[in-house]
C-alpha positions in Angstrom: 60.1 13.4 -11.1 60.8 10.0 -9.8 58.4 8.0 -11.6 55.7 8.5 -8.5 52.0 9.0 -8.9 51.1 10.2 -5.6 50.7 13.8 -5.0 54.7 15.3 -5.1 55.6 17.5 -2.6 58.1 19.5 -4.3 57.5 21.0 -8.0 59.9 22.7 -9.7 58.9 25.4 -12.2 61.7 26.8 -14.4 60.5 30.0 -16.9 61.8 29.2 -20.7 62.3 31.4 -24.2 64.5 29.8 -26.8 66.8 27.9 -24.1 70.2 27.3 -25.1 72.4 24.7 -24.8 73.1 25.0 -20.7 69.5 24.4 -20.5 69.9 20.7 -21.3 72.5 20.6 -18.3 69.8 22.7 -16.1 67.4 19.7 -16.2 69.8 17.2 -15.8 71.2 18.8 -12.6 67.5 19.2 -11.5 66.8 16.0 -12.5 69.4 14.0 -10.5 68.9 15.5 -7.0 70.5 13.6 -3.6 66.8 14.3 -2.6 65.0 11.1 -3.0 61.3 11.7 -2.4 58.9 12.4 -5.4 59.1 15.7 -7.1 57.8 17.0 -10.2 59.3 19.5 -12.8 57.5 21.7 -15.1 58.5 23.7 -17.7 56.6 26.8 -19.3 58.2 28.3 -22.7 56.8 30.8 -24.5 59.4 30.3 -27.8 57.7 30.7 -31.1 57.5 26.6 -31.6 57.3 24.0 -29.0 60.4 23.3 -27.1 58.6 19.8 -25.9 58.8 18.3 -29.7 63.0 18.5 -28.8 63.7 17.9 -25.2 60.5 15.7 -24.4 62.5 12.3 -25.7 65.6 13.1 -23.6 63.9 14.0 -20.4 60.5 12.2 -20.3 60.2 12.9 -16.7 59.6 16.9 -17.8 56.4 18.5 -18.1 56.5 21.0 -20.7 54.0 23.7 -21.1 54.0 25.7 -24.3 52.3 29.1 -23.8 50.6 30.4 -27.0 52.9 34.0 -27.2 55.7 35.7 -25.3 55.5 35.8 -21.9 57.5 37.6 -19.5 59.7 34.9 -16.6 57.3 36.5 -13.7 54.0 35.3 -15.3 55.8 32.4 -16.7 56.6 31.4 -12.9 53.2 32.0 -11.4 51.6 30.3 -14.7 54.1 26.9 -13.6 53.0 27.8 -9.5 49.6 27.7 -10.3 48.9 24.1 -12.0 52.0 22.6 -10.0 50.9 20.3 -7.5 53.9 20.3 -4.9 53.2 21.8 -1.3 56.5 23.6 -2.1 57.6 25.0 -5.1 61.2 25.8 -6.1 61.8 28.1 -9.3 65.1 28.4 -11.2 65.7 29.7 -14.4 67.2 27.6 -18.2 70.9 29.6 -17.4 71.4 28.2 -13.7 73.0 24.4 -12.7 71.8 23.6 -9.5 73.9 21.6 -6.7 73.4 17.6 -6.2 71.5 18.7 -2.5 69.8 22.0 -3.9 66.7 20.9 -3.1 67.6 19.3 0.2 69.5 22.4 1.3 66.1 24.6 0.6 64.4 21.9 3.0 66.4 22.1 5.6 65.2 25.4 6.6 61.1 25.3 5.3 61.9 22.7 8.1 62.8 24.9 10.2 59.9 26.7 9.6 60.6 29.7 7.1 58.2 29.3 4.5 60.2 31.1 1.7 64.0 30.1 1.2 66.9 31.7 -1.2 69.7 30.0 -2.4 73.5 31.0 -3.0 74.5 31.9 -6.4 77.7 31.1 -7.5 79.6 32.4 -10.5 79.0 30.0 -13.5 81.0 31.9 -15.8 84.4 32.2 -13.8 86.9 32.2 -16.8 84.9 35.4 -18.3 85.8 38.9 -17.5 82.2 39.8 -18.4 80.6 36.9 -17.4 82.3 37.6 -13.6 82.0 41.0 -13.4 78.1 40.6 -14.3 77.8 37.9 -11.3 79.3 40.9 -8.9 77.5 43.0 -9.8 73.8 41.4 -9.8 74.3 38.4 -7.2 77.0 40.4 -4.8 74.2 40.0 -2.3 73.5 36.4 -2.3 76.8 34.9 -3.3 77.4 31.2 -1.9 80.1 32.5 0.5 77.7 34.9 2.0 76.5 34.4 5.3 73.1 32.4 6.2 70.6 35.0 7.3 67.2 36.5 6.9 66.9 38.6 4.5 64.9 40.8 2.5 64.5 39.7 -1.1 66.0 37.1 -2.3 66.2 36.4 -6.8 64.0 34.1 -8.0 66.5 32.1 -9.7 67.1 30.4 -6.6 63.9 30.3 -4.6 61.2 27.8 -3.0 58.2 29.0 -2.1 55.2 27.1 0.3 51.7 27.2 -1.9 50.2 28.8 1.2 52.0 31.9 0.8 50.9 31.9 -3.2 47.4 32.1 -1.8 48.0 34.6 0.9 50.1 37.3 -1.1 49.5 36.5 -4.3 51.6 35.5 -7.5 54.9 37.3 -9.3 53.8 40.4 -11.4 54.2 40.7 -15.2 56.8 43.0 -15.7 60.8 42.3 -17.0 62.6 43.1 -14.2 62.3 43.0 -10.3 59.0 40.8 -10.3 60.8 38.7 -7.6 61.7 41.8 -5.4 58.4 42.8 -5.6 56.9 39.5 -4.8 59.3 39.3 -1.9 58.3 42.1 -0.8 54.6 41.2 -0.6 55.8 37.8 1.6 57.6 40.6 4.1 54.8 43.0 4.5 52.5 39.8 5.1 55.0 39.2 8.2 56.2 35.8 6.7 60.0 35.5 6.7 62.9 34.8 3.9 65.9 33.0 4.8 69.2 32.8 2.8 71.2 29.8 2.9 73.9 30.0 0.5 74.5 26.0 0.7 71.5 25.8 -1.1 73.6 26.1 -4.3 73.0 27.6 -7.8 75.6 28.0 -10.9 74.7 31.3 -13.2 75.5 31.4 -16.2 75.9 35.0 -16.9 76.3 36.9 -20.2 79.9 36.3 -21.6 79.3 39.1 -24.6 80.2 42.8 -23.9 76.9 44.2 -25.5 75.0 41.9 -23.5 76.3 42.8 -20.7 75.3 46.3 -21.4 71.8 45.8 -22.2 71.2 43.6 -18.9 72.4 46.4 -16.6 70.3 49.0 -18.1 67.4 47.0 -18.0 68.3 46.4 -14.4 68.4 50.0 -13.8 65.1 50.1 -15.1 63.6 47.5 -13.5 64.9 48.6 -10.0 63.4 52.5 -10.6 60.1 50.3 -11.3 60.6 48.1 -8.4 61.1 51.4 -5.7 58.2 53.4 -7.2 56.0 49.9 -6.4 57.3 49.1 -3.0 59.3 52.3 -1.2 62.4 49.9 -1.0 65.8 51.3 0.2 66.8 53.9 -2.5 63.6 55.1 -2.7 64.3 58.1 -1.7 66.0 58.8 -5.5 62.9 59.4 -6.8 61.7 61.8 -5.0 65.1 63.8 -5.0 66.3 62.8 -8.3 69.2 65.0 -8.8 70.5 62.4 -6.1 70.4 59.5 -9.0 74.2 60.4 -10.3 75.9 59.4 -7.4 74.5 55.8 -7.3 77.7 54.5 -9.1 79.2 55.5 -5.7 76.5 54.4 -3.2 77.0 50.6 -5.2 80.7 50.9 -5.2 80.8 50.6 -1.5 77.5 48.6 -0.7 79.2 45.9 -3.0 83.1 45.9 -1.9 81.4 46.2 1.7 79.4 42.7 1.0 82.1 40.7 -0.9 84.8 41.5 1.8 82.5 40.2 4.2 81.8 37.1 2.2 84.9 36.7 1.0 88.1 38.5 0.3 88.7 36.5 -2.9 85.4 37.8 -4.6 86.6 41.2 -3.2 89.8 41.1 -5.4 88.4 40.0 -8.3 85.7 43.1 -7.8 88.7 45.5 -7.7 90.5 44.1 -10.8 87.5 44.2 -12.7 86.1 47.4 -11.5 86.7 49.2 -14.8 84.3 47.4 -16.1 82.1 47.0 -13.2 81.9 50.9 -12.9 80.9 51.3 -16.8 77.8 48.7 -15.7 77.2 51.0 -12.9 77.2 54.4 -15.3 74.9 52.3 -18.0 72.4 51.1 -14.6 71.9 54.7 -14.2 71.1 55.0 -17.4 68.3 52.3 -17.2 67.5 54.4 -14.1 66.4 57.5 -15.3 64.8 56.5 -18.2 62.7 53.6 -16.3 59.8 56.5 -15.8 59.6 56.8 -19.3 59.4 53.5 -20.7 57.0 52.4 -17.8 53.8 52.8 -20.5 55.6 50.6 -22.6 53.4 47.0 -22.8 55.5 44.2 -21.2 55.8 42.3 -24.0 57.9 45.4 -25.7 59.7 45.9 -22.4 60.9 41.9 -22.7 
């Protein structure tokens, strides 16, 4: 956090369960930013035993905040938001490696006077067949050869948000998945604005394991049933005609080869010589789909 004691400007919050390995290179990317001002950067873990009493030697500069059980990544973020004392706050998440000028890319545009900012995500798995065909399929929207723009909702693993919108639309909610959609969409109906700038640049590290992959996009599915009953989001419309729900596989085919040949043509290719297994991610979303009504009295801490 550059060693200041004066008030930082930016904090960086980053949600944490039993981080792996890439979560050491996570906080040294974060850690050595071209951005030269003071910052701060906290994170909250919910693992059963303290992270802090393993990572707090290597990166002294860290505040770690150990939550007492399990806690979902939305209330983990708005936990880091709230004691944070940045006038902006960036979140990313232990499985991302964020560019040298991450945090001046977000800036350039809060400068400009957009008080939320996404980031591009870029494919940190690009020697895995799973690993890439989970990046198109869940960051298709905001990949870093997309073109800047306003947009609607934006992932919170690449996002900076101004404390004054905290305290005018609130904080993420507490469920698995879509809390940032939601939240987004409580910036939008506030009237504040999101801009994408895919410069401001991100590495996922997506599942590389076939099960994995499996289990993400039917909690997806869930999560985006959850996320359209909540807000009335495009697509909302399948749940109120539900017979409608089978032929998402085929409204995604086209919204996604439509976005990555606009972005780029490379990305396009690789979508249609993975698309055997980018369709059976669809067919298991749907899955996650239809069953998201029925698991939505489930506590979050069994959903997680």
């Amino acid at each position: 956090m550059k060693g200041s004691l004066r008030r930082p400007y930016i904090s960086v919050v980053i949600p944490s369960y039993k981080p792996d390995d890439v979560f050491k290179k996570c906080l040294v990317s974060v850690l050595n930013q071209s951005y030269t001002e003071s910052y701060e950067v906290i994170v909250v873990d919910s693992s059963p035993y303290d992270i802090a009493e393993k990572y707090s030697s290597l990166f002294p500069d860290v505040k770690f905040i150990h939550l007492s059980k399990r806690t979902l990544p939305g209330k983990a973020r708005s936990e880091g938001a709230r004691i944070a004392r940045g006038e902006i706050i960036f979140f990313t998440d232990t499985d991302c490696i964020v560019d040298r000028d991450w945090i001046k890319n977000h800036l350039k545009f809060h400068n400009k006077g957009y008080r939320v900012v996404g980031g591009g995500v870029a494919n940190g798995t690009p020697h895995s067949i799973i690993g890439t065909a989970e990046y198109l399929l869940s960051f298709n929207e905001m990949n870093d050869r997309a073109k800047p723009c306003e947009v609607k909702a934006h992932p919170s693993c690449n996002l900076s948000v101004e404390r004054s919108v905290f305290d005018k639309v609130g904080f993420f909610p507490d469920f698995m998945k879509g809390e940032d959609t939601i939240f987004c969409d409580n910036v939008i109906s506030t009237g504040e604005k999101i801009y994408f700038n895919p410069e401001a640049r991100i590495y996922h590290k997506n599942r590389v394991k076939f099960m994995q992959f499996i289990r993400n996009q039917i909690s997806l599915g869930e999560g985006s049933n959850e996320t359209r009953r909540r807000t009335r989001r495009h697509g909302y419309f399948l749940i109120k005609h539900p017979y409608l729900i089978p032929m998402i596989p085929l409204f995604r085919t086209f919204a996604i080869g439509r976005r990555l040949i606009a972005s780029d043509i490379r990305l396009f290719i690789k979508y249609i010589l993975l698309y055997p297994l980018i369709f059976l991610g669809l067919v298991v979303y749907v899955w996650g789909f239809v069953r998201g009504p029925y698991r939505s009295g489930l506590s979050t801490e069994k959903r997680r």
